[in-house]
N, C-alpha and C positions, 0 to 999 in steps of 0.2 A: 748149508749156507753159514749163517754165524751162530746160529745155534739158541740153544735157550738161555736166556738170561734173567732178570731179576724181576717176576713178576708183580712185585706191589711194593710199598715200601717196609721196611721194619716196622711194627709194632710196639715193640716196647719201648723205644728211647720217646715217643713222640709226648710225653708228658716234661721227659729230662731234658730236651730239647730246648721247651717251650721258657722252663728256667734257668737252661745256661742263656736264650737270648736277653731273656729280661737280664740276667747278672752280666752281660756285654754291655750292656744298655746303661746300667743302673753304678755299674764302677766307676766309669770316669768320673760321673757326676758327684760320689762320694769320694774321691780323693781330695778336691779345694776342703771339701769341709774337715779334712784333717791338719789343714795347715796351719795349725798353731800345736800341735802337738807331735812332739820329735819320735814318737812311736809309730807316726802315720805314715801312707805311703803318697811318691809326690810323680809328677809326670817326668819320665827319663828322656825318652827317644820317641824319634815315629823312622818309621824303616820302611821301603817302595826298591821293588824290585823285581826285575822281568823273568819269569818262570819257562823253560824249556820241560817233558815229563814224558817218560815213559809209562803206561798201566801194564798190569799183567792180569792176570787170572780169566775172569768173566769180562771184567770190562777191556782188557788185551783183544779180543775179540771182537768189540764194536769200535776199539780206539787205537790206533798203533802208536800216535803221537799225540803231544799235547800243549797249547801253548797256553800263555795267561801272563798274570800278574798276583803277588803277594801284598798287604797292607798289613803293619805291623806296629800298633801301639805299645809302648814298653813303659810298666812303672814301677817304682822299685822302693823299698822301706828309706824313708828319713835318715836312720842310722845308717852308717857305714857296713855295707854286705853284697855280698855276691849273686846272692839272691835276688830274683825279679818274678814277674809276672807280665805277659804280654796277650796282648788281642788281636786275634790273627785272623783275617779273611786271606782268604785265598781263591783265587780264581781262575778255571781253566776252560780254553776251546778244545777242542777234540778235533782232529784229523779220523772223522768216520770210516769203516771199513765197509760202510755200505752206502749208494752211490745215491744222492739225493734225499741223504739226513743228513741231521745236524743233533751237537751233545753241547751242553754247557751243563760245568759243576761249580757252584760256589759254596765253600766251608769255611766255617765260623768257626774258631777255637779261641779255649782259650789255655795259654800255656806257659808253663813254669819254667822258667830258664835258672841257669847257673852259670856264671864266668870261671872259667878254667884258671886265668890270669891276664895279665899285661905282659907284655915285652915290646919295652921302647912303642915304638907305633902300631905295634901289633895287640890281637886279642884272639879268645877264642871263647867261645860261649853253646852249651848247648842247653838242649831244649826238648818238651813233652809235651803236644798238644792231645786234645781232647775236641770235639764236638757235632755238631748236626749241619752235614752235607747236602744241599737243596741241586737234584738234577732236572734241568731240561729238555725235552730231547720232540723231533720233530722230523716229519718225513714219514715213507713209506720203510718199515725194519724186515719187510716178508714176514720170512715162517721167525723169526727173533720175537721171543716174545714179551714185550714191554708192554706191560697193560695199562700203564699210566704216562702220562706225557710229563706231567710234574709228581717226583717222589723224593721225599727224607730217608738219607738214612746216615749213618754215622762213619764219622772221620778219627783216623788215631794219626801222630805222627812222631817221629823222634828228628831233631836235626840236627845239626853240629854249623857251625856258621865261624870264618876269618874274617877276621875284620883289619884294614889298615887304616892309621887315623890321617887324614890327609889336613886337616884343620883340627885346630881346639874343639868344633861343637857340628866336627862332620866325618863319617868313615865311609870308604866304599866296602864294602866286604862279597864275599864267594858263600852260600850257604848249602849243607848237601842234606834235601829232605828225603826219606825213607817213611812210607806211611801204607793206610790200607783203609779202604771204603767198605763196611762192614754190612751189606743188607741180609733181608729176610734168608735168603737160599743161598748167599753163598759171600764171598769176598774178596774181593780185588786189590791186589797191593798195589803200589804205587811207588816210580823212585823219579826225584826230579830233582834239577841242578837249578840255583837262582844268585843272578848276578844285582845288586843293587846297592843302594846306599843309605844310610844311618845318621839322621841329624836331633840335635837336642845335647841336654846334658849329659844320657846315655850314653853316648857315643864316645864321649870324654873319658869314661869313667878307668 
C-alpha cells in the first residue's frame, strides 16, 4: 500500500526547535528597539503568496500534490545592503494518496536572503531557510505507519524569488522553492512554485 513512513518525530532538533520559535517570536519585537541606532536592523517588507508543491521521497508516497500559502516577514540592516533576514511560515494541504486521510504541514523558518540586483523594475533575490516543521495527519493510513497524529521535525529550504515592481512600495514576484523535510528514518524533498506579492519598503529597495 503506501508503505512505511515516519514513525516518530526527530529527536534531536526538538530543543533547537523550541529556540529558533522563541527567536521568531522575540526579533520583531527587538528591531523598534534599534531604532535610534544606524547599525540596527529595521522592518523591510511582508510578502503573501499562494503556494502550489510537489513532495518526493517518503512523503511522495502519502502526498502526490500540495497546496497552501507562504507568510514572509523581511528585515534588513539600517545601512545600505543586500543583505536581509526574513520569517517565513509556510503552509501546506496535501492531496493524500490514501482515501479518507488528511496531511497538513506548517514550517517556521527563519532565513537569510541576498539580492542579486535591480534592473529597472525588476529584482532577484535568493534565499536559505532553516527550521521545525509541525505535521498533522488524520484518518485511517492502513499498514503506513504513522505513529503519531502530531510530529516535529525539520525543514531546510533554498529559493530564488523575481520580483517586478508594480508601485514604489509594492511587487508581485514568482518565487522557486527547492527544500526537504528531514525526519527521524528518512527525508522527503520537496519542490514548489509560489505566485505572490511584496509590500513595504523591501519591496522598493
Amino acid at each position: 500500500m503506501v508503505g512505511t513512513v515516519f514513525r516518530q518525530s526527530a529527536r534531536i532538533p526538538r530543543r533547537a526547535c523550541t529556540l529558533l520559535l522563541l527567536a521568531v517570536l522575540l526579533l520583531p519585537a527587538a528591531v523598534p528597539a534599534a531604532a535610534d541606532n544606524r547599525s540596527g536592523w529595521q522592518f523591510e517588507s511582508l510578502a503573501l503568496s499562494a503556494v502550489a508543491a510537489l513532495p518526493g521521497g517518503d512523503y511522495g508516497r502519502l502526498s502526490e500534490l500540495a497546496g497552501g500559502g507562504s507568510l514572509q516577514a523581511e528585515f534588513g540592516p539600517r545601512s545600505a545592503s543586500r543583505w536581509g533576514l526574513s520569517l517565513d511560515a509556510f503552509a501546506l494541504v496535501h492531496e493524500t494518496t490514501v482515501t479518507g486521510t488528511s496531511l497538513f504541514s506548517l514550517a517556521l523558518h527563519i532565513a537569510p536572503s541576498y539580492r542579486l540586483g535591480s534592473w529597472d523594475a525588476l529584482y532577484a533575490l535568493l534565499q536559505l531557510g532553516y527550521g521545525p516543521v509541525l505535521h498533522q495527519s488524520s484518518g485511517d493510513w492502513g499498514d503506513c505507519e504513522i505513529a503519531e497524529r502530531r510530529f516535529i521535525g525539520n525543514s531546510i529550504f533554498g529559493a530564488v524569488e523575481i520580483g517586478d515592481r508594480i508601485t514604489r512600495g509594492a511587487t508581485i514576484f514568482l518565487r522557486s522553492r527547492y527544500g526537504a523535510i528531514v525526519e527521524e528514518r528518512g527525508v522527503g524533498p520537496l519542490a514548489a512554485v509560489e505566485l505572490g506579492a511584496r509590500l513595504g519598503r523591501g519591496a522598493a529597495r
